[in-house]
N, C-alpha and C positions, 0 to 999 in steps of 0.2 A: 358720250353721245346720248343725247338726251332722243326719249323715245314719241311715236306722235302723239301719247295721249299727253305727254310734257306740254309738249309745243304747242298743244292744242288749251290746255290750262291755263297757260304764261300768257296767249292770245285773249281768252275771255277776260284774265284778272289784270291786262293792261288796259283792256275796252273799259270796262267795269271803270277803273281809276282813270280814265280820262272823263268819264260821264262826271265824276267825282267831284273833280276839280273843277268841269264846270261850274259846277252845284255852288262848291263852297266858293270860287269866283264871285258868286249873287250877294255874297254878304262882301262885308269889310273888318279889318282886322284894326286892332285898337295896343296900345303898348298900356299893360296896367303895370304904373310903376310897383306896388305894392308885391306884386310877384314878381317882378323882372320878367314877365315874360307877355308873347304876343297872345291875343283874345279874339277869336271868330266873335261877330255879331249881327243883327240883321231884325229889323222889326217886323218884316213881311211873314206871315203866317203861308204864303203860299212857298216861300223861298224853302222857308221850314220844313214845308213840306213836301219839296223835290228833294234837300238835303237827304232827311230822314231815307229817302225812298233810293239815292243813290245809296247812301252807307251799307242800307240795309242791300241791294245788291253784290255789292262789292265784296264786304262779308262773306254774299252766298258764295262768292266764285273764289274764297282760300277756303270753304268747308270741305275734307274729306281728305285735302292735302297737309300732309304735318311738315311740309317744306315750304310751305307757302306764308306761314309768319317772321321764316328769316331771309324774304325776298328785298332786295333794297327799298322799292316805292312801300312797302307795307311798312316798314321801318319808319319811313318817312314821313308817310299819312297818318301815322295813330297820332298823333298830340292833336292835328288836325282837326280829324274825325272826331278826337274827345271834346276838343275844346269845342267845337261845333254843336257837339250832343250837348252839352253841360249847357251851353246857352239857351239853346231850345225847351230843354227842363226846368229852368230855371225862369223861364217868362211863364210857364204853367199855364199854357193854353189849353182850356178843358178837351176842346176838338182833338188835338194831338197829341195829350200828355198819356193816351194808353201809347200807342205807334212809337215817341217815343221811349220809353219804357222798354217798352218788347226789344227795339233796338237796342236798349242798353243791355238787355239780357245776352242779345247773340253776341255784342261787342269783347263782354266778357267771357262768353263761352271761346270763341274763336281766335282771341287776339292774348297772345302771354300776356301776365299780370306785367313783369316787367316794362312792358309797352307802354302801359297805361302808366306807370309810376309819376312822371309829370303832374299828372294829373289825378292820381286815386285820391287823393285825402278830399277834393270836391266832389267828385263823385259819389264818395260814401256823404257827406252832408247831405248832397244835393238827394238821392233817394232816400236817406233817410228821412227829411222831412215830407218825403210823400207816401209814406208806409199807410200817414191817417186819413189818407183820400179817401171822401164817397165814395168816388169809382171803383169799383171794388177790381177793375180792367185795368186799373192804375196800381193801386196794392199792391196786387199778387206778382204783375213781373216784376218792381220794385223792391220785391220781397226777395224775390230767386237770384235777381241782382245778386244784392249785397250778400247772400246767401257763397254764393258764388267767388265773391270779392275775400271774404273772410277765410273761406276756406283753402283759398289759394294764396293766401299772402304771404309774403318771405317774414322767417322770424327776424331777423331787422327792422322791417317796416310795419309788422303786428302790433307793437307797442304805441303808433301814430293813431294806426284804424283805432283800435281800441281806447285809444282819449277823444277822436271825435265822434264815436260810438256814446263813450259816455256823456260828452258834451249837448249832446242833441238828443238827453233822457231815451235813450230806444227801447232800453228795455221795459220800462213803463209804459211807454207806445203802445209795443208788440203786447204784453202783458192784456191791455186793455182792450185792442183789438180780439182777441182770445174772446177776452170774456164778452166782447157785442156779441160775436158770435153766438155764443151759447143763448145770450137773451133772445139776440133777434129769430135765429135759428132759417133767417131767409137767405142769407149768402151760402156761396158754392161753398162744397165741400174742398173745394184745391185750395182756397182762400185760410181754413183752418189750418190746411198741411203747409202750405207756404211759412205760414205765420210762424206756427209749431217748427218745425225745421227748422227757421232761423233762428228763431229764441235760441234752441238746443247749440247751434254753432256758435254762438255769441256765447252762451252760457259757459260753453268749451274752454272758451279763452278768455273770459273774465270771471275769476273764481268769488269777487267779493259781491257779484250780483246774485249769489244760486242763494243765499241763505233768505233776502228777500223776497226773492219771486219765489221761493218753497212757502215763505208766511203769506203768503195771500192766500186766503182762504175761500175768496169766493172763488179763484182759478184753480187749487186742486181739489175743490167740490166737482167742476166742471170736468176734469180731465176724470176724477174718476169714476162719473155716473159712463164714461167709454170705455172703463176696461171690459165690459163683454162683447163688445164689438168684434165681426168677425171681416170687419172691409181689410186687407193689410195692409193697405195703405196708410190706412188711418194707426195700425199697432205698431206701423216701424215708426211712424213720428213719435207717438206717445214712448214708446220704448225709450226712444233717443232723447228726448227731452228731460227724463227721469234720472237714463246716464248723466248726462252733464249734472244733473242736479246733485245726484248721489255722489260725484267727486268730492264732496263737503261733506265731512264725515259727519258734523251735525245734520246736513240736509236726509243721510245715510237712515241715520240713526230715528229719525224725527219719521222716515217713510217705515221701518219695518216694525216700528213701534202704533203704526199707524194699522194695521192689525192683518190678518190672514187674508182678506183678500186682493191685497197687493200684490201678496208673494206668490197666491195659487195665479194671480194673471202672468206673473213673467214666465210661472213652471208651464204653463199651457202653452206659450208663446215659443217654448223650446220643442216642443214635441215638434213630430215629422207633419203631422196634417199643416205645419206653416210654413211659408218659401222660405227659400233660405238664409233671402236678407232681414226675416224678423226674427228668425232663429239666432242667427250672430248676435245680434244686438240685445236678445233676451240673455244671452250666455256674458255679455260682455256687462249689462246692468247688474246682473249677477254679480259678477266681480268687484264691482263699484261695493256694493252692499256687504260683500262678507270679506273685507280688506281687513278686521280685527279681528281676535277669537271671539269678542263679548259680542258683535252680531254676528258669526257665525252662528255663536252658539245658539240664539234666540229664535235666528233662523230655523237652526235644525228642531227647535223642539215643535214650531211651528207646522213645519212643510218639510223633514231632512229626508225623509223615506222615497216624496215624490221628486224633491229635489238632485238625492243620486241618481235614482233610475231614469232621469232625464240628463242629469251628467255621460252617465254609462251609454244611452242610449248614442249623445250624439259623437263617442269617441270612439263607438263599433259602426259607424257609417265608413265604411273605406270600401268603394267604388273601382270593381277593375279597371275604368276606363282612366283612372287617376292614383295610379301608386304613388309617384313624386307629391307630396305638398311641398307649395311654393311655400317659402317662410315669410308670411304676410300676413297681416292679424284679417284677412278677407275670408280666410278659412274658417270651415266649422272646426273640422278637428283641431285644429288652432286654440280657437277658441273655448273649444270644452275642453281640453288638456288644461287650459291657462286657471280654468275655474274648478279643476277635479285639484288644486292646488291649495284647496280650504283644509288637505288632509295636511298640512302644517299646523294644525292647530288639533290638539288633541280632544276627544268629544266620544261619545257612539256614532257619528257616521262613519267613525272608521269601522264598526264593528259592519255596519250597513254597507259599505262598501266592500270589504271581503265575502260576505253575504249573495252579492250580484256578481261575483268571481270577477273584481278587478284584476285579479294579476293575471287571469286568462286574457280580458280585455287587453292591457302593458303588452303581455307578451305575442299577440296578434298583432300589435301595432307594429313592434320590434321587427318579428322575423315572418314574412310570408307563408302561409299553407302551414304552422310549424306543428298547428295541432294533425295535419296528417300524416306526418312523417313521427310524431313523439307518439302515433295510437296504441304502439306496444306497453304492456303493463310494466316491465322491467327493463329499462338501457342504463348499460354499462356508463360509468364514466367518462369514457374513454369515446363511447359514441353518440354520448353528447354534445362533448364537447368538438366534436369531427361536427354532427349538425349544427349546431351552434356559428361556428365558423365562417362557415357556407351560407348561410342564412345572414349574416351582418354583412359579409360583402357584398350583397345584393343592395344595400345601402334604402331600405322598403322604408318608405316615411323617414327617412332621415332629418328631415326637418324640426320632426316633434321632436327627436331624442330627449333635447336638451330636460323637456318637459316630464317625457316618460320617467329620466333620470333623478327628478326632483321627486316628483309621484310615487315613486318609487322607496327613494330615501325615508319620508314621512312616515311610508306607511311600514316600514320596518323603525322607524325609530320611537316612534308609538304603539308599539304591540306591547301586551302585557307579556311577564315572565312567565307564563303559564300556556300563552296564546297557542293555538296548532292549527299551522295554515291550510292543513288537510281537514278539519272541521269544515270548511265550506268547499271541497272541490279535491281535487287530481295535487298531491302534493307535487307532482310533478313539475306542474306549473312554473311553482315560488321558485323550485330549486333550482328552473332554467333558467328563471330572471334572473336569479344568481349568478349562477354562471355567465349570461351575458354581458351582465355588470361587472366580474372579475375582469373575463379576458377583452371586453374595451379599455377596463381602467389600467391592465398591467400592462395594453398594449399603450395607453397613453401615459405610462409613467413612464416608459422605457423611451418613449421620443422626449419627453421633458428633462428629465435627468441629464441632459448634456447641456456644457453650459452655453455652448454656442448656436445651438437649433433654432433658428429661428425660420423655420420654415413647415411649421406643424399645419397642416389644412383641415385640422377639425378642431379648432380653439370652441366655438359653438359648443361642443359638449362636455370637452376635456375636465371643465369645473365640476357641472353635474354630476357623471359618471364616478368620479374623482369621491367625491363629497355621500354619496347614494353608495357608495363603499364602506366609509366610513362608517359610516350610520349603520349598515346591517350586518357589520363586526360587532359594534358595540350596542346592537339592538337590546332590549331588557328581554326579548326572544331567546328563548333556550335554542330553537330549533332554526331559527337562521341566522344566530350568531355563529353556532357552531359548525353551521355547513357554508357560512362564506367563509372563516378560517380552512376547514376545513380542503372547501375549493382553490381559495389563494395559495395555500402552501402546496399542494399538487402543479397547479399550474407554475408556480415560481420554484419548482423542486431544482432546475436547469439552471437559470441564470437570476434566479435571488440572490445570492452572495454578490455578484457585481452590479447590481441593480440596487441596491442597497449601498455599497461601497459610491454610486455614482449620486446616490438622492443626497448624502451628508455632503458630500462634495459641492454638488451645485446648492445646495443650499448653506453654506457655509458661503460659497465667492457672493453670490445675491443678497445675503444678509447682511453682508460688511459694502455693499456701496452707497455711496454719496446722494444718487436721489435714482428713483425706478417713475420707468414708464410702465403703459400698459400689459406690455409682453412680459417685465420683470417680476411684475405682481403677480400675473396670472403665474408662471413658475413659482412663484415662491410659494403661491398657494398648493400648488397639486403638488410640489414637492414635501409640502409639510405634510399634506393628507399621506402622501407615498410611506413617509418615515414612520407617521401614528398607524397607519393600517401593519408595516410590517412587524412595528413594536408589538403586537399583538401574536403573531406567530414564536414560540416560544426557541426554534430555532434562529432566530436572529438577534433576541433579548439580548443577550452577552453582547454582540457584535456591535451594537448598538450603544450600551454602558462602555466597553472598554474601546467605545474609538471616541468618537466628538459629535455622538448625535446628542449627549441633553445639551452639552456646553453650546450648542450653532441653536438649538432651539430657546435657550435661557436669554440667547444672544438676542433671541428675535424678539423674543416675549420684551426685553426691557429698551428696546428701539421702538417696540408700538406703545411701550407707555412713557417714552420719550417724545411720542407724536413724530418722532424721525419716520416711521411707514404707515401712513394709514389707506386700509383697503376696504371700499363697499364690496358688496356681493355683485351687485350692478357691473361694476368697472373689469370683473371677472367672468360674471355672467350674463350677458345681453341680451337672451331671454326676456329677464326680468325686466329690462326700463321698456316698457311700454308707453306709449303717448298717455295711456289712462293714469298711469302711473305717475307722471309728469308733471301732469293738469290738475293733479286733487291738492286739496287744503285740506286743513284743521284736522292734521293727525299728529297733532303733538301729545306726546309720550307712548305714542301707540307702535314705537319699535319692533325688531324681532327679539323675542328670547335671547339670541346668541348677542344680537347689538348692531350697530352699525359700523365699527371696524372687525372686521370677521378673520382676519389675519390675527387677532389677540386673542379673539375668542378659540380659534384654531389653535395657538398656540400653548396657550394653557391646558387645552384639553390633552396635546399632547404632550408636555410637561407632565401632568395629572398620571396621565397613563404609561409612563417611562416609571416613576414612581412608585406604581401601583405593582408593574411586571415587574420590577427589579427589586420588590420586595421578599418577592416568590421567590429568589435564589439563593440557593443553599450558603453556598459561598460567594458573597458580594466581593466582588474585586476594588482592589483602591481604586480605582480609577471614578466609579460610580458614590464609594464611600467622597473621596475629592469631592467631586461633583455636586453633592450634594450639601457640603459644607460651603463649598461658593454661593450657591443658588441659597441658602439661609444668609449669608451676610450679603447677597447683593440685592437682594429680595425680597427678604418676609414684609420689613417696614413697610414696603411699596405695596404691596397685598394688602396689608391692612388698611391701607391706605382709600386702594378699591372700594373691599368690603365696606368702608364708610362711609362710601360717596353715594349719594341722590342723582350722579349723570351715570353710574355702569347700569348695564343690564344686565338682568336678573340669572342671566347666565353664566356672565364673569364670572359674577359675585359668588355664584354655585362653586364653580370652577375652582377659585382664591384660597374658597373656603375648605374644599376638599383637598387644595395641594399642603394650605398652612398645616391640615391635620397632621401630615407628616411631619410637619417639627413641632409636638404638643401642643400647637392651638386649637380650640375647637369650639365651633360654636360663629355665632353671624357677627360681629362688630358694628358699633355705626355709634354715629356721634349721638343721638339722642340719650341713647342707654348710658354711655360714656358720662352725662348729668347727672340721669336718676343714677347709676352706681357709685357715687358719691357717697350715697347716705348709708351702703352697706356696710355693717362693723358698726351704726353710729347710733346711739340709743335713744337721739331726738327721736322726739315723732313715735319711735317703737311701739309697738301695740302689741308681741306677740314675741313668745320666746319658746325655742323649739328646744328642746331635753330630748337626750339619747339618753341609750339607757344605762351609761358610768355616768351620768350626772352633766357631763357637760353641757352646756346651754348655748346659745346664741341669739340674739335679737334682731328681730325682723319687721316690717312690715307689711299689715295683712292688705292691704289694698293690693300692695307690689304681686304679692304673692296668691291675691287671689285672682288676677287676671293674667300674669304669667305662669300660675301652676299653681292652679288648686288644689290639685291632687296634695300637697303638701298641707293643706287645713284640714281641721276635724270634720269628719264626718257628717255631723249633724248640721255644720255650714254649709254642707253644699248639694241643698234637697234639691232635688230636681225642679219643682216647680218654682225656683227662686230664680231673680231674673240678676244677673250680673251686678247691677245696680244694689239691690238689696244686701246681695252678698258681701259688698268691700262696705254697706250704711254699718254692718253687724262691727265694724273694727271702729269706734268711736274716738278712741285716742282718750276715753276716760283710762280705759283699766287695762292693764298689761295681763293679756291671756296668755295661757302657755297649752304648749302641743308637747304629749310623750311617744316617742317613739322607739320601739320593741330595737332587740339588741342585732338584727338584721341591717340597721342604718351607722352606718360607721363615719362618726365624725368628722376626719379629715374629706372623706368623701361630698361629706353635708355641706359642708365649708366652700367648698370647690363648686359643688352643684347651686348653692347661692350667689357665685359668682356668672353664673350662667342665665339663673332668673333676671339678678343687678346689673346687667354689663353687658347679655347676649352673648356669652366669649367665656372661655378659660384655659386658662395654662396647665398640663403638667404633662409631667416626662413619663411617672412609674407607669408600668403597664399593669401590674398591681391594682393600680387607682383608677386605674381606665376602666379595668373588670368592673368595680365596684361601681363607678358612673354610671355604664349601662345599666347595670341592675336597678339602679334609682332612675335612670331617664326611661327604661322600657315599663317601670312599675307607674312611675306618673306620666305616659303616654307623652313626653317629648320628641315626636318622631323626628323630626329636623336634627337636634341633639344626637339621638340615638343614629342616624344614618352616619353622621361626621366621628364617631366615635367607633365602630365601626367600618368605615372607611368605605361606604358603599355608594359608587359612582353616582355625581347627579343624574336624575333622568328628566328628562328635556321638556321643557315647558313646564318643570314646576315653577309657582312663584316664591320670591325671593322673602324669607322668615321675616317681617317686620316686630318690631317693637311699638306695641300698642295699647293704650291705656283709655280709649277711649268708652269703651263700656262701662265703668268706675264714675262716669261724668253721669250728672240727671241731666234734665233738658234742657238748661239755663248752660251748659259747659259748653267749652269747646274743642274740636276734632284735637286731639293729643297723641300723635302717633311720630313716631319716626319718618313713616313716609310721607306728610304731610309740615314738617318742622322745615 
């Protein structure tokens, strides 16, 4: 039963479309064969202009009603009404060409895109060529138009607009309109935002125009004699035009290079004194800009102090009138979570941001009121974990988790071994987020672990939390490694044995199928995390060796380098794909650490540390001895294989290198070295013969040796003020010099360690010789070496040892490095 203010709607918008039809009545319709389809027409300027005046009523009477675009006559009338519009704009009568304009704005404001489909791709021509109208009346709605048009178009029909976008040069249009502007300085200020604004949407969705409109120079002269501008209207266009820009990581790069007062206008633009839509959009350019660690980092030396405290500021803005965030990137907290995600890369803002007590900021996010319930100086275990509880099922910001969870992970997998989170704050803090972190993640391994679940309603975090676990077991933190173990094994004290017995399980059936959807990946992920986090309790070690968790993890490991499972983080994570994210270019090689299959990166790591734990025990069982003789014959080759390639990332390649050490290899691999180690043993060339002290000798050369380890040449080569260059000029290849070295260097060891200089790599088995290595690789400061030899876990975001000889070159050479071959 429709109500009277219905019937009362249906009456004006049937009025309205009969006047309508009058209207278009006045004209005549034409067949263009060229389109198949019919053509309103009409040369009368007054016909025109009842048209325009019916549409534009007709329009007014579906405003306000969202049921009024799926009415049948409105259905009916839009090609009409387009086709009618389009004629009228298209004869460019100066008298009407504002009237109709304005028209086409409300058309598209009121009328679905789909409606118009008929008819958009003339449409977008048809204003496009009037963007460079004198009438400046004419411009501006022509601007909002197409503004409008682009913004709303289906990713189907995106890829049309944007070829007759490029077809009708716009962005050199708009570009150039921009800059009258600035000259003339007599046009409206809306004429600037209009302009500004659509550039920015255009710019959104076509990535190969940002790098030219960043090189005009006389338009970012212009845009930034307005960064002190305090109109916001005017800073949320500039903002946004900067984002699109900054999705080109050259355009990125080209603006923060572009020097400090760039970066002080976005930080000022976050602060609270600006509404809230220039605040987003400063947090979101933000992100554009520190998407690598090498602008991170440049960033921070810049601006990093003011730039967290405007992080932190806008992710302690939670509003009682707003506990729920929607998950929509329209949010600030959103938004400043998305960007407090630069602690992925390791630097001093981490040091900065422990400083401004982020983890008090994380844990107010997480649990409601928690710092008035934790204000006592000492709670039990026991009754933290009871508040803890109570406080997550409140489900406070649930939205963010996913992000808290990330934030979180970084910032314990980047702490120094020395770090103490009680230095800046209430150690209380850290040890909650811990705890939070435990019992989400044991609560979401225990729904995953079954093989049949598929009905989990918080996939949103289950990665996160899952992975932020991970991380703060194996943090290089003495103090919250020990206390997430610590808290896991209390919390799984009950039901770890069959939570454990169910992770090998379901990750044993998921490893062995034929092809995975989204659901199977995400299991396969948090069940791997589940297996690495328990391997690390020393109570389940054994359980772990003598049942089938390395063999289902070796399984897995050699299926992702089969390319039979490949997993983004993304496809797990949906956090991360962001539209920003979506839309950028020219980030080639600028991956993560871990890599873009993160299912192998996972993998290894927890191979790595199966390894590492099952080292520790007294009495190895066959089953782990087995094991591990599989995993060398079905394996090593394939590792080396890694470590040699120019597509792994630099985390594998960690990973490879630290699992090969356990069957005596040691040391980074790679094709380049694999060359130069040719010439080791071979007295071409030779320039330099090192003498122990029984006489034995070997021949070497000094250039090899004085850019992979000098430490191993005479002293008096390697004066400080000599420049690399100089140093390998002194080895001429006239005269074979020799080096004696004291009865401390033990030959077989020398021999071994030159294969390491020649090749990046070496083999042996004694442990004997291993001893001996160290003492040569800690004496000539090979720390890469000495870490693998030693057997001490990678730690995360270091880069990967290259082989490099390019210092050796004068200025006539060229780049001669591994990474670059």
């Amino acid at each position: 039963m429709k109500s009277a203010r219905e019937k009362e709607n249906e009456r004006c918008m049937s009025s309205h479309h009969r006047r309508l039809l009058h209207a278009l009545n006045l004209g005549t319709r034409h067949f263009d064969e060229n389109t198949n389809r019919w053509k309103w027409q009409c040369a009368n300027i007054e016909v025109h202009k009842n048209v325009l005046r019916s549409i534009n009523a007709f329009l007014d009477s579906l405003s306000g009603d969202a049921r009024a675009p799926r009415h049948t006559i409105v259905k009916e009338s839009a090609a009409d009404i387009l086709g009618a519009l389009l004629w009228i704009l298209q004869c460019k009568s100066e008298p009407l060409l504002s009237m109709a304009s304005n028209v086409a704005v409300k058309l598209v404001t009121v009328l679905p895109t789909p409606l118009l489909q008929s008819g958009l791709l003339d449409l977008v021509y048809c204003l496009s060529s009037l963007l460079s109208s004198h009438q400046v009346e004419v411009a501006i709605p022509c601007a909002t138009a197409l503004n409008l048009i682009i913004s709303n178009v289906s990713a189907t029909s995106e890829k049309a607009v944007i070829q007759a976008l490029k077809e009708t040069d716009i962005s050199i249009c708009i570009v150039g309109n921009i800059k009258d502007y600035f000259t003339c300085g007599v046009k409206k200020i809306e004429y600037f935002l209009e302009m500004t604004s659509l550039l920015s949407t255009i710019l959104l969705r076509w990535p190969s125009s940002r790098f030219p409109v960043c090189n005009d120079v006389e338009l970012m002269k212009g845009l930034a004699n307005m960064y002190t501008t305090t109109d916001s209207s005017i800073k949320l266009v500039l903002l946004k035009l900067y984002t699109s820009l900054a999705l080109c990581d050259s355009v990125a790069q080209k603006l923060i290079d572009g020097g400090k007062v760039f970066l002080q206008m976005i930080v000022q633009a976050m602060g609270k004194s600006n509404p809230h839509d220039v605040r987003i959009e400063a947090f979101r350019l933000a992100q554009c800009l520190l998407r690598s660690r090498e602008n991170c980092l440049k960033v921070m030396d810049l601006c990093g102090e003011a730039l967290v405290d405007a992080i932190l500021c806008g992710m302690r803005e939670t509003k009682p009138c707003s506990k729920k965030v929607e998950n929509n990137h329209g949010s600030l907290l959103v938004e400043a979570c998305q960007l407090a995600l630069i602690t992925r890369w390791a630097g001093d803002h981490h040091i900065r941001f422990w400083k401004q007590g982020i983890d008090r900021v994380l844990l107010n996010l997480l649990i409601e009121n928690i710092h008035d319930q934790s204000s006592e100086l000492v709670l039990s275990l026991e009754k933290q974990i009871s508040m803890v509880k109570e406080g997550l099922k409140v489900n406070y910001h649930v939205a963010l988790r996913s992000y808290l969870w990330d934030i979180l992970g970084w910032l314990t997998i980047h702490c120094g071994e020395n770090s103490n989170p009680h230095t800046h704050g209430s150690g209380l803090h850290i040890n909650l987020l811990i705890l939070c972190a435990c019992l989400t993640f044991v609560d979401t391994i225990q729904k995953w672990c079954r093989i049949c679940r598929k009905d989990v309603d918080d996939n949103f975090q289950s990665e996160p939390v899952s992975r932020a676990v991970l991380m703060m077991i194996y943090s290089p933190c003495n103090h919250i490694s020990s206390h997430a173990r610590f808290v896991l094994s209390d919390i799984l004290k009950v039901k770890g044995a069959s939570c454990l017995k169910n992770l090998i399980h379901t990750l044993d059936y998921i490893s062995s199928l034929e092809s995975y959807g989204s659901f199977d990946k995400l299991q396969l992920v948090i069940n791997l995390f589940g297996l690495t986090c328990l391997s690390s309790l020393p109570e389940y070690q054994r359980c772990i060796t003598e049942g089938r968790g390395i063999k289902v993890v070796v399984l897995l490991v050699q299926r992702c380098l089969s390319n039979d499972i490949y997993v983004e983080r993304s496809e797990v994570a949906p956090h991360l794909d962001t539209v920003l994210h979506k839309r950028s270019c020219c980030w080639v090689g600028k991956g993560d650490w871990e890599g873009s299959n993160v299912l192998l990166f996972y993998g290894l790591w927890g191979l790595a540390e199966f390894l590492h734990q099952c080292g520790f025990l007294e009495d190895k069982p066959q089953q782990f001895t087995r094991e591990v003789v599989n995993i060398k014959t079905q394996l090593v080759d394939k590792l080396h294989e890694i470590c040699s390639s120019t597509s792994s990332s630099p985390g594998v390649k960690w990973y490879v290198s630290y699992i090969l050490s356990y069957f005596g290899f040691y040391g980074f691999p790679n094709e380049f070295s694999k060359r130069i180690g040719k010439s080791l043993n071979k007295e071409e060339y030779a320039d330099l013969r090192l003498i122990v002290a029984n006489g034995d000798s070997v021949s070497v050369h000094g250039v090899i040796l004085a850019v992979q380890c000098p430490s191993l040449l005479p002293p008096g080569v390697l004066s400080s003020n000599k420049s690399p260059k100089e140093v390998t000029d002194y080895f001429d290849g006239a005269t074979l010099r020799e080096v004696r070295y004291s009865s401390h260097v033990d030959y077989e060891a020398l021999l071994l360690f030159l294969e390491y200089v020649y090749l990046g790599c070496l083999h042996v088995v004694e442990e004997e010789t291993v001893k001996k290595l160290k003492i040569l690789a800690k004496r000539c400061n090979l720390q890469p070496l000495l870490q693998m030899l030693c057997r001490q876990s990678p730690k995360w975001g270091t880069p990967f040892p290259s082989f490099n000889l390019t210092s050796s070159l004068d200025s006539a050479g060229s780049y001669f490095s591994y990474e670059m071959s």
